[in-house]
N, CA, C and O atoms as a Tripos MOL2 file, in Angstrom:
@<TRIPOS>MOLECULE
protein
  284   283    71     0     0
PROTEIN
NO_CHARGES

@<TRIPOS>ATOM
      1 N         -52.9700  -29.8290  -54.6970 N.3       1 UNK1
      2 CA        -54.0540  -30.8070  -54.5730 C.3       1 UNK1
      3 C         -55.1620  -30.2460  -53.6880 C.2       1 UNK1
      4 O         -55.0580  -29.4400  -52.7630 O.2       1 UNK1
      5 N         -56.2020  -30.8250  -54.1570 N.am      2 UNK2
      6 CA        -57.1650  -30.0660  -53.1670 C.3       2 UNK2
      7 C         -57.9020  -30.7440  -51.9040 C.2       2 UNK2
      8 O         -58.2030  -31.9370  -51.9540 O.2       2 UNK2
      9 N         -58.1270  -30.1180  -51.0020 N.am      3 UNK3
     10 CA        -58.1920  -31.0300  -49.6380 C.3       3 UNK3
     11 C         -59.7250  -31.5170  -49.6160 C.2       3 UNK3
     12 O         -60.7870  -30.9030  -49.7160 O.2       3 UNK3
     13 N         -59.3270  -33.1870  -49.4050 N.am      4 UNK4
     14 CA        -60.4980  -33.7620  -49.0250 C.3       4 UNK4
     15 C         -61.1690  -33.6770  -47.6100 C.2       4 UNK4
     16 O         -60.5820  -33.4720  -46.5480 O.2       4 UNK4
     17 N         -62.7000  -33.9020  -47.8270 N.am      5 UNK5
     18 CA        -63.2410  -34.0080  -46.1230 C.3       5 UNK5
     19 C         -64.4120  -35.1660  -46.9670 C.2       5 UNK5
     20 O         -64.9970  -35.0760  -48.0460 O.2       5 UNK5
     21 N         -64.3990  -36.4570  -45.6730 N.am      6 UNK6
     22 CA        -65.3390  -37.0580  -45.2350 C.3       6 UNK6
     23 C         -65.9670  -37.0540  -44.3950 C.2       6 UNK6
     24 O         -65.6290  -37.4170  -43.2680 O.2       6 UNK6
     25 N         -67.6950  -36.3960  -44.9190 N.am      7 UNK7
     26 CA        -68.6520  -36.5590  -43.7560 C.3       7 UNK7
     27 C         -69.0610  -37.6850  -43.3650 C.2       7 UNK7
     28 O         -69.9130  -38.1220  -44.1390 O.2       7 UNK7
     29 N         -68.8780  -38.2450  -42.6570 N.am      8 UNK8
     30 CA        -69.1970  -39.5600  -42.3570 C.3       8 UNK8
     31 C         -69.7110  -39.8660  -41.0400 C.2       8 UNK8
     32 O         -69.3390  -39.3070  -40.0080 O.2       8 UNK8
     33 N         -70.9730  -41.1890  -41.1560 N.am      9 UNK9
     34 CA        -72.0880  -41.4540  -40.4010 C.3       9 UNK9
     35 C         -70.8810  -42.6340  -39.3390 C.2       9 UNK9
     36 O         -71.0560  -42.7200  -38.1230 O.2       9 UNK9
     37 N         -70.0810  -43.1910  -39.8390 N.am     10 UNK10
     38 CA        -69.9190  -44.4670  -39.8850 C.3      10 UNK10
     39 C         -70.6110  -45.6560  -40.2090 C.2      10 UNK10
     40 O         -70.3760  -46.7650  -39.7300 O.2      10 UNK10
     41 N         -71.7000  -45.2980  -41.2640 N.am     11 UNK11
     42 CA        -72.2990  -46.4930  -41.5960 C.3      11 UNK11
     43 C         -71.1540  -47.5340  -42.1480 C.2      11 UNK11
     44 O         -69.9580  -47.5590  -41.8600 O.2      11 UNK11
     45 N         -71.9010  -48.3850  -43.0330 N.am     12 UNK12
     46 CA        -70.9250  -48.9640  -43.9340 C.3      12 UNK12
     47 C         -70.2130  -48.6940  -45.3780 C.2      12 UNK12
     48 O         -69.1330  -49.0660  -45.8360 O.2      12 UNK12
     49 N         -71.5630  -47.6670  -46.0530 N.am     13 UNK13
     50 CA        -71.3540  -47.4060  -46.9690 C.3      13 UNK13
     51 C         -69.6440  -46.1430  -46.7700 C.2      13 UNK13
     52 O         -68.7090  -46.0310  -47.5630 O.2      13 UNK13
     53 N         -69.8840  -45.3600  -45.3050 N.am     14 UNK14
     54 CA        -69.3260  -44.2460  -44.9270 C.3      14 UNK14
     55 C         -67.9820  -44.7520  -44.7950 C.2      14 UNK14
     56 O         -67.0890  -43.9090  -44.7170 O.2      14 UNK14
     57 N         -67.5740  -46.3740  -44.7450 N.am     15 UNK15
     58 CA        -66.4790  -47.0120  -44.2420 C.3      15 UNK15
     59 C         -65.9130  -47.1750  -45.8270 C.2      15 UNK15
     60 O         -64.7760  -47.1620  -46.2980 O.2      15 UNK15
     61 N         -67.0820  -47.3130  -46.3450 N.am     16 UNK16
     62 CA        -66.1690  -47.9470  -47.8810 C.3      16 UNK16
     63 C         -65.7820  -47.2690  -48.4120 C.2      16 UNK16
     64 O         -64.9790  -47.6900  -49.2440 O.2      16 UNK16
     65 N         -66.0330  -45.6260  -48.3780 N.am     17 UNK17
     66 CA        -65.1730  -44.3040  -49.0520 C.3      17 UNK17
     67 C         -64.0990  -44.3430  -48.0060 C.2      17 UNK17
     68 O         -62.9630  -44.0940  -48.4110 O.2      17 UNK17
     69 N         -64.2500  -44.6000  -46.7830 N.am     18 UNK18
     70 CA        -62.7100  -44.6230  -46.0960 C.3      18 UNK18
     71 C         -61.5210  -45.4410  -46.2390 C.2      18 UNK18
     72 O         -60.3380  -45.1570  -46.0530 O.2      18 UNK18
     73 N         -62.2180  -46.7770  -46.6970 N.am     19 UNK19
     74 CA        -61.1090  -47.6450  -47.1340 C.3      19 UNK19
     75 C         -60.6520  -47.1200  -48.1270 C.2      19 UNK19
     76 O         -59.4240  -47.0940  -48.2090 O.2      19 UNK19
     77 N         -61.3670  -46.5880  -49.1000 N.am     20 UNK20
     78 CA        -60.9730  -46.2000  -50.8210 C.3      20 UNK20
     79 C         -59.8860  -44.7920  -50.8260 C.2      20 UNK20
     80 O         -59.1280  -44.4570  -51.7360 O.2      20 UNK20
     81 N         -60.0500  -44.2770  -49.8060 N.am     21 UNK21
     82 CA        -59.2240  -43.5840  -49.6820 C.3      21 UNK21
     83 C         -58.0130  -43.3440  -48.9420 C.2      21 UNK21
     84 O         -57.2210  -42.4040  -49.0010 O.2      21 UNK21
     85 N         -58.0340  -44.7040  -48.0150 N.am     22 UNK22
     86 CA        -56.6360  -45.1410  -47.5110 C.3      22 UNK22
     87 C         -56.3640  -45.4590  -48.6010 C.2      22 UNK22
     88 O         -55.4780  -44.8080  -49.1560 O.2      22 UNK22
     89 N         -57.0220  -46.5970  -49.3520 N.am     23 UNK23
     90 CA        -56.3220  -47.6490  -50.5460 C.3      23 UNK23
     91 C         -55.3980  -46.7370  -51.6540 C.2      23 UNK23
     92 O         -54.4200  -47.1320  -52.2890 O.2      23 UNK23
     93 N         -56.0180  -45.4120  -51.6770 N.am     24 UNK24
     94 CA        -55.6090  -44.3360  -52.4570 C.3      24 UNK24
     95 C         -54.3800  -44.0380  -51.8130 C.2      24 UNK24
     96 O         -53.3190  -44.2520  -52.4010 O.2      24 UNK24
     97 N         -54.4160  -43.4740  -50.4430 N.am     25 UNK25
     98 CA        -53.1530  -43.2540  -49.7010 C.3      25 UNK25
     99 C         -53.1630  -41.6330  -50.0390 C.2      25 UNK25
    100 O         -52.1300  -40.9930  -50.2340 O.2      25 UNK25
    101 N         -54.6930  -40.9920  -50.0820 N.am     26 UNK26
    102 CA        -55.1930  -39.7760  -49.7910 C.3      26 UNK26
    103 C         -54.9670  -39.3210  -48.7010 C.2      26 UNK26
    104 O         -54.6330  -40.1690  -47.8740 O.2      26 UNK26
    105 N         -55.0060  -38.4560  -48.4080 N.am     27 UNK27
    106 CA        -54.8040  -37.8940  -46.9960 C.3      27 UNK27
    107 C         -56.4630  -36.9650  -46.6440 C.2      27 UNK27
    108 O         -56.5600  -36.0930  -47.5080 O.2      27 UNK27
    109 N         -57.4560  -36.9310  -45.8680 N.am     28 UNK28
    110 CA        -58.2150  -36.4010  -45.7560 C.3      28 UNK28
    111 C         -58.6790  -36.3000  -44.3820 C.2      28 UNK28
    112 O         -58.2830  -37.0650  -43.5030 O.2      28 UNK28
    113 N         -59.6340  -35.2290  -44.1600 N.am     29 UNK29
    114 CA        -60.3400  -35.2720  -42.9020 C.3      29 UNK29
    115 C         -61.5060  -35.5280  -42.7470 C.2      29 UNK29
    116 O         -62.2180  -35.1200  -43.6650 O.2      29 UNK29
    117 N         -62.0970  -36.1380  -41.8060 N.am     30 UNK30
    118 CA        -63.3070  -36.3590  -41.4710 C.3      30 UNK30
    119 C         -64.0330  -35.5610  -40.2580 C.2      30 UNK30
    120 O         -63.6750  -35.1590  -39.1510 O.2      30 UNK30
    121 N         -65.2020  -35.5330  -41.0000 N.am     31 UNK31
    122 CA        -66.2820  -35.2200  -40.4290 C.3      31 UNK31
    123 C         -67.3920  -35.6940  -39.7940 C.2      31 UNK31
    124 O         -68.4550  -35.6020  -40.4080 O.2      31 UNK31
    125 N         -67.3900  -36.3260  -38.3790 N.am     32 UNK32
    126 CA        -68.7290  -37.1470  -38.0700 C.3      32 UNK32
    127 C         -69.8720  -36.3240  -37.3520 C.2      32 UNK32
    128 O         -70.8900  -36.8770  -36.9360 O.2      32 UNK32
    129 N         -69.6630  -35.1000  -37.2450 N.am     33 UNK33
    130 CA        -70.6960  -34.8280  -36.3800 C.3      33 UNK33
    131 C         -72.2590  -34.8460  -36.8880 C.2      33 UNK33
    132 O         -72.8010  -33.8960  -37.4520 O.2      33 UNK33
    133 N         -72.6200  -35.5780  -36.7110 N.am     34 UNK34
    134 CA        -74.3010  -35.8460  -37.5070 C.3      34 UNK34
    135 C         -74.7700  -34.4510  -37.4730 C.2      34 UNK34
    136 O         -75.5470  -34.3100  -38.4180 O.2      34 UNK34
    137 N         -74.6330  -33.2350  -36.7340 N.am     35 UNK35
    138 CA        -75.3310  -32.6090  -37.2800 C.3      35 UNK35
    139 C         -74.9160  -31.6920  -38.4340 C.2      35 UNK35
    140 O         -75.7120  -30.9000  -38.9380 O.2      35 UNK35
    141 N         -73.8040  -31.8060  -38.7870 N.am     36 UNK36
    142 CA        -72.7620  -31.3420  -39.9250 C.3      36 UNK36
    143 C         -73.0990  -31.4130  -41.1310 C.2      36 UNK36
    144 O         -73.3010  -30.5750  -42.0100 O.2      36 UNK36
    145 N         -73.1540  -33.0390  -41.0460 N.am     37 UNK37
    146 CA        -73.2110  -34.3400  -42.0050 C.3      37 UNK37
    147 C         -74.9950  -33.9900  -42.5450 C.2      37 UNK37
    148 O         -75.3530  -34.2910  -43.6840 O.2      37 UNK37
    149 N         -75.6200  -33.5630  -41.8900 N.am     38 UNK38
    150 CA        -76.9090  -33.2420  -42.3970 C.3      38 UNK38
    151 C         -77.0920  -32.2160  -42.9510 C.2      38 UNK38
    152 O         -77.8500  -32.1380  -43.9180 O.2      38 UNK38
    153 N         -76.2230  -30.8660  -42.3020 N.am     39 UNK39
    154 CA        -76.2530  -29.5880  -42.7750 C.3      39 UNK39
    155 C         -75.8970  -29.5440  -44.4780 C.2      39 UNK39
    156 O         -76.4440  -29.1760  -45.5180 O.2      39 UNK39
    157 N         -74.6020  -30.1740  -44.0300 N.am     40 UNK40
    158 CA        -74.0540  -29.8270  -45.4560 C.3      40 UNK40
    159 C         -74.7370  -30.8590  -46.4250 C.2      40 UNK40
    160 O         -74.6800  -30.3520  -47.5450 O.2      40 UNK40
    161 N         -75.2990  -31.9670  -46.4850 N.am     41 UNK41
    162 CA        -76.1210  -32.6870  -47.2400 C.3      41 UNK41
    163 C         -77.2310  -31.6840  -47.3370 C.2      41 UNK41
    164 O         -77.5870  -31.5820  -48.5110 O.2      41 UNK41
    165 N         -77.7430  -31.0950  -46.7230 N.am     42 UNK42
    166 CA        -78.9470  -30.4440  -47.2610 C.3      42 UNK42
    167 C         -78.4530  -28.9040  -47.7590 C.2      42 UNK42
    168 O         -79.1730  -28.0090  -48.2020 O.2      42 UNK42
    169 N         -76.9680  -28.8860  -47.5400 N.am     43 UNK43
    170 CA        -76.8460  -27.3240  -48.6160 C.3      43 UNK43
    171 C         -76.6520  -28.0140  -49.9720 C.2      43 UNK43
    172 O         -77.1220  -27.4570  -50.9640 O.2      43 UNK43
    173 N         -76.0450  -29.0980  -50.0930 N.am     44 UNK44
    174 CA        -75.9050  -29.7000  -51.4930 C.3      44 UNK44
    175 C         -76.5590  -30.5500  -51.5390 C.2      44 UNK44
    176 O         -75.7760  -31.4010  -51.1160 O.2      44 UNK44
    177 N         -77.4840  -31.0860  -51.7360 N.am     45 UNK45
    178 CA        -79.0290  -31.7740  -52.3280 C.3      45 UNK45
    179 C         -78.3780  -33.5470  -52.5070 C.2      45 UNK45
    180 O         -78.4290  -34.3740  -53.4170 O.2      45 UNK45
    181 N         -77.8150  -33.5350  -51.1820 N.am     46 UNK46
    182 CA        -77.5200  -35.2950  -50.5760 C.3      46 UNK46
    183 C         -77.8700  -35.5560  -49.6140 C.2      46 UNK46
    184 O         -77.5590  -35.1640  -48.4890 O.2      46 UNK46
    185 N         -78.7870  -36.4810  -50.0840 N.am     47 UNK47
    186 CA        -79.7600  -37.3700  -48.3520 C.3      47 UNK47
    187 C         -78.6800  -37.8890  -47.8460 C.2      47 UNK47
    188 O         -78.3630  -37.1840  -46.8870 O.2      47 UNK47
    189 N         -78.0030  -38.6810  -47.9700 N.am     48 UNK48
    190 CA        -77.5360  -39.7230  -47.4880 C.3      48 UNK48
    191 C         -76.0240  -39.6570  -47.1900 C.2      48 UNK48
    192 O         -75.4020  -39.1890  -48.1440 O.2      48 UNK48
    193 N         -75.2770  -39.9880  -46.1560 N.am     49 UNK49
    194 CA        -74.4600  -40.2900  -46.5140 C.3      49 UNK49
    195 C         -73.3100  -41.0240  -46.2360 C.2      49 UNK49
    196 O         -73.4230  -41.6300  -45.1710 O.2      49 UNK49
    197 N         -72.1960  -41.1990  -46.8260 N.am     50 UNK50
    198 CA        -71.1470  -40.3520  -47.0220 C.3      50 UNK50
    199 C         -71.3970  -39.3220  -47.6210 C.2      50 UNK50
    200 O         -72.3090  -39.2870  -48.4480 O.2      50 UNK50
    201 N         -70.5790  -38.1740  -47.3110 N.am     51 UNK51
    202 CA        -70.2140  -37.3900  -48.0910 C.3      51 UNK51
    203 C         -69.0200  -37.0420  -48.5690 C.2      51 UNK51
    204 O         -68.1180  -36.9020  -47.7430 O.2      51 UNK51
    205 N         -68.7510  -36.8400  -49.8760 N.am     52 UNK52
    206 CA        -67.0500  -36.4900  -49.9800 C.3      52 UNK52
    207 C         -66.8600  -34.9910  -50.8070 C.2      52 UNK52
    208 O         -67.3990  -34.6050  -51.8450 O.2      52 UNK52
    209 N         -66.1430  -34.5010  -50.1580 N.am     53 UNK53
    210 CA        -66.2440  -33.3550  -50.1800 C.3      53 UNK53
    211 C         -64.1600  -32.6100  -50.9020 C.2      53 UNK53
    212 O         -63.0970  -32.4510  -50.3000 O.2      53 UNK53
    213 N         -64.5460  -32.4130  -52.2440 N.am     54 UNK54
    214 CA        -63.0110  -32.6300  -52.8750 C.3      54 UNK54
    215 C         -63.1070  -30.9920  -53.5040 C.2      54 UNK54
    216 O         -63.8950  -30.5630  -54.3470 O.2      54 UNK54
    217 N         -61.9760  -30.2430  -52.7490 N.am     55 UNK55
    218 CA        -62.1590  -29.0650  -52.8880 C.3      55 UNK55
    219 C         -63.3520  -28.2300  -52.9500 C.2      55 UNK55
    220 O         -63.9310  -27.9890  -51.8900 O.2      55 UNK55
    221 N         -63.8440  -27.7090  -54.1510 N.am     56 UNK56
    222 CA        -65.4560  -27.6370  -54.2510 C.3      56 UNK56
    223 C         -66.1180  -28.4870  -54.4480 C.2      56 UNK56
    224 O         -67.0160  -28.3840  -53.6120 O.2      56 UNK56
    225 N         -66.2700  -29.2250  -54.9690 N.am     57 UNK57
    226 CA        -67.2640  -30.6460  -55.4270 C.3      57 UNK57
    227 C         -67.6890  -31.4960  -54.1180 C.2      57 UNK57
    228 O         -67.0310  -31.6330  -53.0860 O.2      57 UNK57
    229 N         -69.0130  -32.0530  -54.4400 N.am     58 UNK58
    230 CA        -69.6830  -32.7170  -53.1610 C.3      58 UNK58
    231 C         -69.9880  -34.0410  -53.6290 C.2      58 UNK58
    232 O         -70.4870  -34.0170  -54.7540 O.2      58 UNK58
    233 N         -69.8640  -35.0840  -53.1800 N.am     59 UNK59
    234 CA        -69.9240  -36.3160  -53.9630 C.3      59 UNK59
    235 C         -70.6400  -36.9250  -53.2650 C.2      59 UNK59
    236 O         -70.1480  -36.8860  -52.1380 O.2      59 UNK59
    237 N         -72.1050  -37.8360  -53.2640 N.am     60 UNK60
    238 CA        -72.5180  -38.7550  -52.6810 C.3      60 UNK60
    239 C         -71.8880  -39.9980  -52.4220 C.2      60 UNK60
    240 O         -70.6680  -39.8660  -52.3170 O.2      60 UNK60
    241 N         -72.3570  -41.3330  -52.2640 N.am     61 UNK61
    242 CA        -71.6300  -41.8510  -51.6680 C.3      61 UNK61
    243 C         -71.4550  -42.4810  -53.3500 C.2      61 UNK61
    244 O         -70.2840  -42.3960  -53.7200 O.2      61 UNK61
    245 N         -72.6320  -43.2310  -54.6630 N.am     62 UNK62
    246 CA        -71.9790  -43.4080  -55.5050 C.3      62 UNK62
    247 C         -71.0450  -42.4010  -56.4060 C.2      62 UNK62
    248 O         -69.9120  -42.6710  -56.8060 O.2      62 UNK62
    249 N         -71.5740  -41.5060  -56.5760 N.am     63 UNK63
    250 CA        -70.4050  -40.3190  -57.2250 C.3      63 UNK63
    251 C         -69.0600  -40.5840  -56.3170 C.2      63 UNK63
    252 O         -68.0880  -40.8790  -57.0120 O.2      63 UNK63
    253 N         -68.9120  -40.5580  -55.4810 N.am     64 UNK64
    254 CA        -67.2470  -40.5970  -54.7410 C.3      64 UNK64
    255 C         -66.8400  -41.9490  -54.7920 C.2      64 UNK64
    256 O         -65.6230  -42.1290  -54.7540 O.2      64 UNK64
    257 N         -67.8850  -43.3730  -54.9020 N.am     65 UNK65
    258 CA        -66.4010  -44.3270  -55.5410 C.3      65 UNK65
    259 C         -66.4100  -43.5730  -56.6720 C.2      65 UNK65
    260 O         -65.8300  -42.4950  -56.5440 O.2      65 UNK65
    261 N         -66.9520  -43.8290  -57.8950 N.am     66 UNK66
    262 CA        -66.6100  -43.9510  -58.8870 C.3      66 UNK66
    263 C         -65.1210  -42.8470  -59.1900 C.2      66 UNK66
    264 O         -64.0740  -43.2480  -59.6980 O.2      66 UNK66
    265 N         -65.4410  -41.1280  -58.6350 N.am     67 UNK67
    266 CA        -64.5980  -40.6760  -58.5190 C.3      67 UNK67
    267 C         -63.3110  -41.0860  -57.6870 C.2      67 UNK67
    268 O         -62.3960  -40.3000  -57.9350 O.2      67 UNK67
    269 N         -63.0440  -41.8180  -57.0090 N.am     68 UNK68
    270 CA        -61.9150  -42.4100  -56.3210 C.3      68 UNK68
    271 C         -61.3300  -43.7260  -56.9020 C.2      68 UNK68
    272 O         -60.2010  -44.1210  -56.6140 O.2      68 UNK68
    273 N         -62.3590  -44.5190  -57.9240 N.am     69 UNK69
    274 CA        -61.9740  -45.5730  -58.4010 C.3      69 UNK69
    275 C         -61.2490  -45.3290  -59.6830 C.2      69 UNK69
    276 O         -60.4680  -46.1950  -60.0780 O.2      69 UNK69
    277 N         -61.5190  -43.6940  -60.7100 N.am     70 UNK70
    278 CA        -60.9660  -43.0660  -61.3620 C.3      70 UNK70
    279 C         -59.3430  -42.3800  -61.1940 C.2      70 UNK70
    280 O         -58.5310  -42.0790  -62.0690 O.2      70 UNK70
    281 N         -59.2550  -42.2720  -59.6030 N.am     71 UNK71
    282 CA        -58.1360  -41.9100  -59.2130 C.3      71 UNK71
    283 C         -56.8890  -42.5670  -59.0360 C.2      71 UNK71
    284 O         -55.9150  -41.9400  -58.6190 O.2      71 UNK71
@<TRIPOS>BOND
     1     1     2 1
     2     2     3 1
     3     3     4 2
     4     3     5 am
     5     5     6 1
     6     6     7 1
     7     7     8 2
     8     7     9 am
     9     9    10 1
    10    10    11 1
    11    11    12 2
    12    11    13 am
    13    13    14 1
    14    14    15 1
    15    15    16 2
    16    15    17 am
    17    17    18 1
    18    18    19 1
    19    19    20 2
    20    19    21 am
    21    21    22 1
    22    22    23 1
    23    23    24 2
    24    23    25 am
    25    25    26 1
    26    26    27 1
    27    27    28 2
    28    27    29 am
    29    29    30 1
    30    30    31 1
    31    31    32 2
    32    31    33 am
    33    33    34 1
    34    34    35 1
    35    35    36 2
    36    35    37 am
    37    37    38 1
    38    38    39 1
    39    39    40 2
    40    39    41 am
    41    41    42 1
    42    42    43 1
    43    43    44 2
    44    43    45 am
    45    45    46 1
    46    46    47 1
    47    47    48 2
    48    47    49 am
    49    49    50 1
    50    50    51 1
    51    51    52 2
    52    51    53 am
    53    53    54 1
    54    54    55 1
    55    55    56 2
    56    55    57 am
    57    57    58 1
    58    58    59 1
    59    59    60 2
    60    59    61 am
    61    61    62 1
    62    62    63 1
    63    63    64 2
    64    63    65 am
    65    65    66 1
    66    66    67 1
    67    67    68 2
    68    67    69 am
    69    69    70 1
    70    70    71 1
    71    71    72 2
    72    71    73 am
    73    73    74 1
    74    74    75 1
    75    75    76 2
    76    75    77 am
    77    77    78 1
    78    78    79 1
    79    79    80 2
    80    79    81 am
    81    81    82 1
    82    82    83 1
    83    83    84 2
    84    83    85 am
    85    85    86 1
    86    86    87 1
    87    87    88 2
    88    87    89 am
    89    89    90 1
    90    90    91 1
    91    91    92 2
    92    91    93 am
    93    93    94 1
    94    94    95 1
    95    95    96 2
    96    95    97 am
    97    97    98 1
    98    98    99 1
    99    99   100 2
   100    99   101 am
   101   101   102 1
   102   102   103 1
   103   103   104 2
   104   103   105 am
   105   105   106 1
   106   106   107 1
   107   107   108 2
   108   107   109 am
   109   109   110 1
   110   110   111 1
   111   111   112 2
   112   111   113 am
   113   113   114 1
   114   114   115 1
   115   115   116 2
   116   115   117 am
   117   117   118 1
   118   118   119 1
   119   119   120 2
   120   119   121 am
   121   121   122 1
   122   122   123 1
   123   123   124 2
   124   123   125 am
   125   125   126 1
   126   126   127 1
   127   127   128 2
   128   127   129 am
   129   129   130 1
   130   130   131 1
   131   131   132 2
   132   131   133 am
   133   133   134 1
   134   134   135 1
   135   135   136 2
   136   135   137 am
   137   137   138 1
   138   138   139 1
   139   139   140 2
   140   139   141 am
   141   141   142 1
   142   142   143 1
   143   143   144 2
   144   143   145 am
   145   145   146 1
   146   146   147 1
   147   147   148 2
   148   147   149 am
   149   149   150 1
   150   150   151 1
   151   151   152 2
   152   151   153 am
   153   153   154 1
   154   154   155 1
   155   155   156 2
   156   155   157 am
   157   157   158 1
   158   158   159 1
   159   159   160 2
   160   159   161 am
   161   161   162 1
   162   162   163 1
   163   163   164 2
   164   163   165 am
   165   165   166 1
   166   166   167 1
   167   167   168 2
   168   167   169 am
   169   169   170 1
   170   170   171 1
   171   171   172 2
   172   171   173 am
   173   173   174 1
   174   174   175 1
   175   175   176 2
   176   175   177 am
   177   177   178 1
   178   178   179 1
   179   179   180 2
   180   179   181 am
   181   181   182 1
   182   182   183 1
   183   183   184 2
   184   183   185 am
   185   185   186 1
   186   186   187 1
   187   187   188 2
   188   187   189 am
   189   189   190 1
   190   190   191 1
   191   191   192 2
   192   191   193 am
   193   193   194 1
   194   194   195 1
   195   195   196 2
   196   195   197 am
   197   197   198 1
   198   198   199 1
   199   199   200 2
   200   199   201 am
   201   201   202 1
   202   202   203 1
   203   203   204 2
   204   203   205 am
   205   205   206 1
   206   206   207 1
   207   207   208 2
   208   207   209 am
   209   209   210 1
   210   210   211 1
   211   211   212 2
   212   211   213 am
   213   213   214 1
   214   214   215 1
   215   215   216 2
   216   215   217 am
   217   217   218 1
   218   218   219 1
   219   219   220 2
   220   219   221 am
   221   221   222 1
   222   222   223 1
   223   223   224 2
   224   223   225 am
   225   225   226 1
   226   226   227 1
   227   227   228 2
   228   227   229 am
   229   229   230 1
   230   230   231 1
   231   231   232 2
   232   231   233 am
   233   233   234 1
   234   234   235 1
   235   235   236 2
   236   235   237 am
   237   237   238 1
   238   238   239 1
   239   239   240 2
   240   239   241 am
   241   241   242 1
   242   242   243 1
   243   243   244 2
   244   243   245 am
   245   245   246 1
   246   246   247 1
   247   247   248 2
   248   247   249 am
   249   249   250 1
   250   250   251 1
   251   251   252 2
   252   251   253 am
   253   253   254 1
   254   254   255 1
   255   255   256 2
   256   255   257 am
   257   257   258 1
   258   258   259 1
   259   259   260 2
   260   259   261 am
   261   261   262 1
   262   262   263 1
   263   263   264 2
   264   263   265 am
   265   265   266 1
   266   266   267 1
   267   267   268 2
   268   267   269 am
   269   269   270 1
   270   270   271 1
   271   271   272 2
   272   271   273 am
   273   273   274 1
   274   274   275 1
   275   275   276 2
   276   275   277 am
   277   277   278 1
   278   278   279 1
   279   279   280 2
   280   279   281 am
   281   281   282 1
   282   282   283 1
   283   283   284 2
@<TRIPOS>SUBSTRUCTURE
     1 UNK1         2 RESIDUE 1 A UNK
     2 UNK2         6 RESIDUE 1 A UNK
     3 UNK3        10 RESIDUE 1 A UNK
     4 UNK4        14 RESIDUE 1 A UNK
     5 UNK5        18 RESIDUE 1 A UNK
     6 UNK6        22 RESIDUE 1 A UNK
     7 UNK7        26 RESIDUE 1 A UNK
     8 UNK8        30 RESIDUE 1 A UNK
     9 UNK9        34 RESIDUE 1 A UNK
    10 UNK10       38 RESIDUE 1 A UNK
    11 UNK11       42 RESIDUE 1 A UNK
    12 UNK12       46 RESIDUE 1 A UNK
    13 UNK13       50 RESIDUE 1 A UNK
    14 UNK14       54 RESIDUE 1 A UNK
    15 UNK15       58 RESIDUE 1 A UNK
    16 UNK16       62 RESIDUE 1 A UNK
    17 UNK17       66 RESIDUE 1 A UNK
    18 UNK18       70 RESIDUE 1 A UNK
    19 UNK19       74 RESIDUE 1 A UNK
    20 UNK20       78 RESIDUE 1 A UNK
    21 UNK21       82 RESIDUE 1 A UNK
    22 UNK22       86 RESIDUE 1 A UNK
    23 UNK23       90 RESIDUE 1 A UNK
    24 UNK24       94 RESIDUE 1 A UNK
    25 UNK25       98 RESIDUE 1 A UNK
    26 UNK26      102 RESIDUE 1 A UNK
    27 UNK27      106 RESIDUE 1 A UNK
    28 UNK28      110 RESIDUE 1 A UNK
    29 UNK29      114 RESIDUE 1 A UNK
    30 UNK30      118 RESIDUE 1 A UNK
    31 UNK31      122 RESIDUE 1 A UNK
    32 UNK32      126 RESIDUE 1 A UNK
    33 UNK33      130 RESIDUE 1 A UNK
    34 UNK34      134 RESIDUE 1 A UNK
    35 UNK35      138 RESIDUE 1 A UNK
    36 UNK36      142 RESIDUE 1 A UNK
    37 UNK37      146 RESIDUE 1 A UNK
    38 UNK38      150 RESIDUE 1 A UNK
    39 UNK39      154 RESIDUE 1 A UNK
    40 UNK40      158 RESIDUE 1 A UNK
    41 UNK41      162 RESIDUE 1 A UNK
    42 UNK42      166 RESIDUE 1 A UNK
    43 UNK43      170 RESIDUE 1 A UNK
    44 UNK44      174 RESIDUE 1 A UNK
    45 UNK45      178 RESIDUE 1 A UNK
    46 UNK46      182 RESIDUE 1 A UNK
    47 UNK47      186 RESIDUE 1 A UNK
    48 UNK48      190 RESIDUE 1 A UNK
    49 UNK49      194 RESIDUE 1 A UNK
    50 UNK50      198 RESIDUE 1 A UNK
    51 UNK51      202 RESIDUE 1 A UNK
    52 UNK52      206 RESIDUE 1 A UNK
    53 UNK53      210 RESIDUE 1 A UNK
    54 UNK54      214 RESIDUE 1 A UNK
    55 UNK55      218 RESIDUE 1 A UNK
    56 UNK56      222 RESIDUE 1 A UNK
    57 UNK57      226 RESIDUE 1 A UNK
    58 UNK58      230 RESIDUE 1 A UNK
    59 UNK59      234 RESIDUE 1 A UNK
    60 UNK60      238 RESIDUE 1 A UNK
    61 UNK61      242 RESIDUE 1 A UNK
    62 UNK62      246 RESIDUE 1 A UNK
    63 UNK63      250 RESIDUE 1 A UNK
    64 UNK64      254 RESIDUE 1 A UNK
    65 UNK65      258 RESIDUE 1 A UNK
    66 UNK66      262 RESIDUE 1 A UNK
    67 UNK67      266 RESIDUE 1 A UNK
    68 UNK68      270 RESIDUE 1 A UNK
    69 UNK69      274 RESIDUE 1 A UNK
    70 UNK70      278 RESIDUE 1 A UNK
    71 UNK71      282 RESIDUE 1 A UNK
């Protein structure tokens, strides 16, 4: 399986990929350091975020429900 990371602001939106991925019963790590969370949004072309970050793939915050609601 490939290892997840959440960049996360703690906004709200940043909470609702965290619930979705307890609810999953994923195992992942997070990432809050804002200046991280910006870096890597601006190596992969995401303002905002969450970020979810699933092996290679970078998911904004709608791309990662939908991908987690698929899961």
């Amino acid at each position: 399986m490939n290892e997840i990371i959440l960049y996360s602001t703690h906004c709200p939106k940043c909470k609702t990929v965290e619930l979705l991925l307890a609810k999953k019963n994923l195992e992942f790590f997070m990432v809050d350091d804002t200046e991280k969370v910006v870096k890597v949004g601006q190596e992969h072309g995401i303002l905002g975020a969450p970020i979810l970050q699933v092996g290679d793939e970078f998911f904004d915050f709608s791309k990662a429900v939908q991908y987690l609601n698929r899961r």
